[in-house]
C-alpha angles and dihedrals in degrees: 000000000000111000126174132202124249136204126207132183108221124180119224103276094051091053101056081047097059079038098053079042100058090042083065093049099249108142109237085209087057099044086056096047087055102049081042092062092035095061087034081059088058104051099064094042118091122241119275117215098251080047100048092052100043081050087053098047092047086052092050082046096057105036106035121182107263115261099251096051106127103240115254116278090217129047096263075214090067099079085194090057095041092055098048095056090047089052093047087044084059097036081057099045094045087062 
């Protein structure tokens, strides 16, 4: 088996953590193959509802609309009406 070294940066927490967790005889290697193939799981598995909006809502979090964005003139939940307001954006731009 090919195995390769790997170096990680930990702060100092971190550090008396993978420390606390050697004194109780769990491998540090171990602990990050499995988070490695934890997160590697994830990856390939679709979004679940409860997922998908918590995905979502961390997005939103993260990137809000500036403050002096003009509200929208539709309800961005009326697909009709959403669709509408995008059509008559491009209709604008083309111009």
């Amino acid at each position: 088996m090919a195995s390769r070294l790997l170096n990680v940066r930990l702060d100092p927490d971190r550090i008396r953590k993978a420390c606390r967790l050697r004194e109780a005889g769990i491998s540090v290697s171990e602990v990050v193959r499995e988070a490695i193939d934890v997160r590697f799981e994830a990856l390939d598995r679709p979004l679940g509802g409860r997922e998908a909006v918590a995905r979502v809502r961390w997005i939103l979090d993260a990137h809000p609309d500036p403050a002096l964005l003009p509200a929208r003139t539709y309800d961005v939940h009326d697909a009709r009406e959403a669709r509408a307001a995008i059509a008559r954006r491009v209709r604008r731009r083309a111009r």
